[in-house]
N, C-alpha and C positions, 0 to 999 in steps of 0.2 A: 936297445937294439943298435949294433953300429952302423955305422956310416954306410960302408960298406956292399952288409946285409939290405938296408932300407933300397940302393942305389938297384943290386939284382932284381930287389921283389919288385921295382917300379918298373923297373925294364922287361918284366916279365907280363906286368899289369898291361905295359902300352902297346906289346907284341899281341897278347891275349884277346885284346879288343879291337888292336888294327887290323886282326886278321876277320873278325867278326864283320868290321864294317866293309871291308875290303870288297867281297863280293854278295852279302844280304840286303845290302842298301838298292842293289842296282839290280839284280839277281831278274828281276819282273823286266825290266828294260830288253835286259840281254836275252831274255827265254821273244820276247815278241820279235827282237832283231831278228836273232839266229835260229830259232826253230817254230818260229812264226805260230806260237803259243797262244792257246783261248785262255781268256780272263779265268775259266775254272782250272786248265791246269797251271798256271802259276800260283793260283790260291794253292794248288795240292801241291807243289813245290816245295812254298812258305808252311803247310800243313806238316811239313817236315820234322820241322824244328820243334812243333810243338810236341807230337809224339816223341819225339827223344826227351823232352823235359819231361814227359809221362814216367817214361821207362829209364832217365840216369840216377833219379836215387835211390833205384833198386841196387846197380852198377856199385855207388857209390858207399851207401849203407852195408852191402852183401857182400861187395866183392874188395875192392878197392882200399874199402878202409880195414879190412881184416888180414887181407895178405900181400899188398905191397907200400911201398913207400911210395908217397904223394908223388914226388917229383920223379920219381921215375916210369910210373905208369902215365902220367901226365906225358913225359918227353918219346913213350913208344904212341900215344893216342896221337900226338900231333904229325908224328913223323907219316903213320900213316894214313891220316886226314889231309898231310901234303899229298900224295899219290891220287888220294879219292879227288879232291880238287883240280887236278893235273889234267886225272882222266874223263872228268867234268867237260871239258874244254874239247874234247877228242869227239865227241856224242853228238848224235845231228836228230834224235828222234824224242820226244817228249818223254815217251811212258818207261824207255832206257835212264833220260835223265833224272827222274824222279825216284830213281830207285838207287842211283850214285849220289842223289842229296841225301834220302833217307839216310844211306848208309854211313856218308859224313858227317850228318847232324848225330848217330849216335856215339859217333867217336867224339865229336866235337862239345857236345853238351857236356857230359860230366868234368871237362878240363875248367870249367865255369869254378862248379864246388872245390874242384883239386886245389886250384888255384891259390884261392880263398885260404880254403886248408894250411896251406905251405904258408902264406902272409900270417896269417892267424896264429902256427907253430912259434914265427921267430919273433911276438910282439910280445916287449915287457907291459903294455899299456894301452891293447887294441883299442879302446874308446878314442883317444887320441891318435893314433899311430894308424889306421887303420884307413880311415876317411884320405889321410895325406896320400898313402900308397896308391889307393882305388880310383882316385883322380886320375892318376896317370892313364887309367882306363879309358875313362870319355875323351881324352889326349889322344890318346890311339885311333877310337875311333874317329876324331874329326881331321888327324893326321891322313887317316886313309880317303875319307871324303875328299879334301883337298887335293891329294894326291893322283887320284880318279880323275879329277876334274881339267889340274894341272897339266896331266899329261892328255888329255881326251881320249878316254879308254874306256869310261862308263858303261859304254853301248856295245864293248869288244870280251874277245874270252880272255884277255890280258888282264880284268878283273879277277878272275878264278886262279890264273896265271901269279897276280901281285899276293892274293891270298896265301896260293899255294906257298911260294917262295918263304914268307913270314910265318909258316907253319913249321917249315922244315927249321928255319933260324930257332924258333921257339924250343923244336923237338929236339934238337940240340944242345942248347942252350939249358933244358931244364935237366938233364943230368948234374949240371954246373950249381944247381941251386942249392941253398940250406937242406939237408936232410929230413925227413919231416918221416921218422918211421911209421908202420901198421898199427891201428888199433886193434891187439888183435884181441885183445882181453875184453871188449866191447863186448853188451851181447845183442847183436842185431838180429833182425828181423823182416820178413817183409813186410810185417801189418808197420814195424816202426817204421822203416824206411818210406810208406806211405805217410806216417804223420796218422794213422788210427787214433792213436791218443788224443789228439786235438777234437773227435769227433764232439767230445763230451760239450765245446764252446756251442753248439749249436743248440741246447737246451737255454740259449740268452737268446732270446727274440731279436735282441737288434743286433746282435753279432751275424745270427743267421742272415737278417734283413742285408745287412752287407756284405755277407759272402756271395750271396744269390745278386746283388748287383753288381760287384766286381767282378764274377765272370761276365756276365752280360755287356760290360762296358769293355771287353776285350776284343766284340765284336765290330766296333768302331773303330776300335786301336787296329784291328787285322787291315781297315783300310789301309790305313796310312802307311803302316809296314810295306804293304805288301805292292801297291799304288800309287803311291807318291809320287814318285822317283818317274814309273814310266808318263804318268798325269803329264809333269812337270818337264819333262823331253817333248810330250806331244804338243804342247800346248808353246814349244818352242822358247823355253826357258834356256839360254846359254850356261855351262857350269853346273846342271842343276843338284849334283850330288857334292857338290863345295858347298851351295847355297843352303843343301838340307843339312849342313853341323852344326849350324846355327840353329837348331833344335838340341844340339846337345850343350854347345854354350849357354843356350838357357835354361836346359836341364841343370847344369853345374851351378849358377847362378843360383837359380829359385831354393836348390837344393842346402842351399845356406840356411835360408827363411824358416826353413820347418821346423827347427829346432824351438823356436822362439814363438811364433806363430802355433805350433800344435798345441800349447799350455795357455795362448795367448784368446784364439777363438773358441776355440775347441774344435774339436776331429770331425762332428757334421760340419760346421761352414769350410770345413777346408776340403771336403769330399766333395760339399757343392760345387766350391766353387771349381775343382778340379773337372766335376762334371761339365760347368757352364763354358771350360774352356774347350770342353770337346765340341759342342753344340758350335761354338762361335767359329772355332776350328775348321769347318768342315762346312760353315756358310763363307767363309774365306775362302776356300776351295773352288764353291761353289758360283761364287760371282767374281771369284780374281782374274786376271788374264797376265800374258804374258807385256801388255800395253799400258794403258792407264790406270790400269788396275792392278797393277805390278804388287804394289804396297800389299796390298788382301793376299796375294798368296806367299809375301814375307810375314806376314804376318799369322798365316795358318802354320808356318814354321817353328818361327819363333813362340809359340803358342804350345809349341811340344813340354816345354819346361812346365808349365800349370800342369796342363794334361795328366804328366806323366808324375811328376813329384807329389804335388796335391792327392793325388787318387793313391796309386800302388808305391811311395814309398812310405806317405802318410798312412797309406791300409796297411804296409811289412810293420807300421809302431804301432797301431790299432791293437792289431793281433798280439804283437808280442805282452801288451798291457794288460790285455782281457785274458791271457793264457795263463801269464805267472812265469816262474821259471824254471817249474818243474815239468810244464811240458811248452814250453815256449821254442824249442826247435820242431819238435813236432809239429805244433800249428804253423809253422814259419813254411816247413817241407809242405803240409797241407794247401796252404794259401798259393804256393808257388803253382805246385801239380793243381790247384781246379784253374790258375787266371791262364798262366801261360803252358799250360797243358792243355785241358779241355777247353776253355775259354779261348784261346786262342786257335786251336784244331776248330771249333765250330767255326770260327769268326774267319778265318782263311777259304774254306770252303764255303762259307757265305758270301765275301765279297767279291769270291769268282763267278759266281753266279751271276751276282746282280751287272757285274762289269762285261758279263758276256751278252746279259737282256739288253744293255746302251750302245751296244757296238752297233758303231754306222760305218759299212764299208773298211775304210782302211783306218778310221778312227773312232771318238769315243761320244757319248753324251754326256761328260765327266759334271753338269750342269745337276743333270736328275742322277747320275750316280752318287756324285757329293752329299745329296741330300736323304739319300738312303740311311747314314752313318747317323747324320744331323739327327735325323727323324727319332732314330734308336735313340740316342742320347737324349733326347727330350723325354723319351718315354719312362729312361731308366733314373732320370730325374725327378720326373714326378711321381714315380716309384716308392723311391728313397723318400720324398720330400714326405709322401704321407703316411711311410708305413716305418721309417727310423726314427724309434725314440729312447735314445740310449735315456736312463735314468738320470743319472749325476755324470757330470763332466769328468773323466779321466785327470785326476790332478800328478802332478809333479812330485815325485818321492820328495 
């Protein structure tokens, strides 16, 4: 791959996901500011995204990858997900807004796969070549964190505003990329597009055992999405969407370790222990402040890297292991559509719930809310702990 090519797909990787973080991190902040929003509708908000991750590999499998070229449906989806974010900002009423995220989140989702696609088209050596590019991803995202922060605008529609802007440069811009034609000769489907194929892994007991806890540990994760950020303002945290990248630094970090570690423990203690970081996670939360306590809610931060690598990138190898590689994309689309499709649609609408029951007045009981997530997470531990028993270890080809 040349120099060149490598230089656009990374620039395209850091646009991709600085526009993601740009306005999703704060998004819960900004709906309680400005349309003085109940804990359930910002769950149904965040409940957005995950419906379009239901509905984009229909998008992408049906439509996308049969009749146009990557990079150019990609640069009409973002142009006008700049508009929808634009007009984001204009909207003073809840049940209006949530209907201009949905409609963003389903343009915005399938640019995810597109993406990928395009990187994927121009690599002599995607095992190697691949990881280097997608970095520049979490760059983006903790560029826009910073950024947010830097300028103090987290709280403002100038979040939606910085989004939009880096959609338009993207939509642009992705005209410009590698060419990456139609599969058109593919024969798609909707049961493929679902991942159907992968049904068949659910006759292995402990595969199912962990599919049925990885959606349920997404319910935890919808806190943190979706809560964090406004916790972390209430609770008079300065900076605090700089402070939460440091959850993606440690994502990039941890995300080294797997490779070595998945052959090394095996795939239950790293699921644990990805578990136990949720548990610890969310008692962080839950006793941190913004005073002497400071450390505990750096700490439920920087805690996002176990969380999140340990569990769901350790479950994307899981799966691909147990699948084989004649239906290992399949299971991969399956795994995606039940955690952060329905897994995370339950878990958004759950934690609006619970954050609407702790509301005091003009604030929160983020004390007993923290402990709602904890509580799960303990449950879907002992879950696992007594009902996974893979056979033999997953060995190393």
């Amino acid at each position: 791959m040349k120099f060149s090519t490598g230089a656009s797909l990374a620039f395209m990787m850091l646009l991709e996901y600085f526009i993601w973080g740009a306005w999703y991190v704060t998004m819960g902040t900004y709906m309680g500011e400005h349309l003085q929003s109940s804990g359930l509708q910002i769950g149904a908000a965040y409940s957005a995204l995950a419906i379009a991750t239901m509905i984009s590999p229909f998008f992408i499998g049906l439509i996308a990858d049969r009749y146009f070229a990557a990079q150019k449906i990609m640069g009409v989806l973002h142009i006008i997900g700049a508009g929808l974010l634009f007009v984001a900002t204009t909207i003073d009423t809840n049940g209006l807004f949530y209907w201009v995220i949905l409609a963003y989140s389903l343009v915005y989702m399938p640019t995810i796969a597109l993406s990928n696609s395009i990187a994927f088209g121009q690599m002599t050596d995607a095992g190697k070549q691949f990881p280097w590019i997608r970095v520049f991803g979490t760059l983006g995202w903790i560029a826009a964190g910073i950024t947010l922060s830097k300028f103090g605008i987290e709280k403002s529609a100038s979040t939606f505003q910085l989004a939009a802007g880096a959609s338009a440069l993207l939509g642009v811009f992705s005209f410009a990329l590698p060419n990456t034609p139609p599969k058109a000769a593919t024969n798609s489907s909707a049961s493929k597009a679902l991942g159907t194929e992968a049904f068949i892994l659910f006759k292995d007991k402990s595969y199912l055992i962990f599919f049925i806890a990885a959606i349920l540990v997404c319910i935890p994760l919808s806190f943190y999405y979706g809560f964090a950020n406004p916790f972390l303002n209430e609770m008079g945290v300065k900076e605090a969407a700089q402070k939460m990248t440091l959850g993606q630094v440690s994502e990039a970090v941890f995300i080294l370790a797997i490779p070595f570690l998945f052959y090394k423990i095996g795939v239950k203690n790293m699921l644990l222990m990805g578990m136990v970081a949720w548990i610890l996670r969310y008692v962080c939360f839950a006793y941190g402040n913004a005073d002497n306590n400071m450390w505990m809610l750096y700490g439920g931060i920087i805690l996002h890297g176990i969380c999140y690598d340990f569990f769901f990138v350790t479950g994307y190898m899981y799966t691909e292991k147990k699948a084989g590689e004649k239906i290992k994309n399949a299971a991969q689309g399956l795994f995606t559509f039940a955690t952060y499709g329905l897994g995370m649609f339950i878990g958004t609408w759950f934690s609006g719930i619970i954050v609407d029951k702790y509301k005091t007045g003009e604030t929160h009981n983020w004390y007993n809310i923290w402990l709602v997530p904890a509580g799960i997470a303990v449950a879907v531990l002992l879950y696992f702990i007594l009902f996974f028993k893979e056979k033999k270890e997953i060995k190393e080809a």
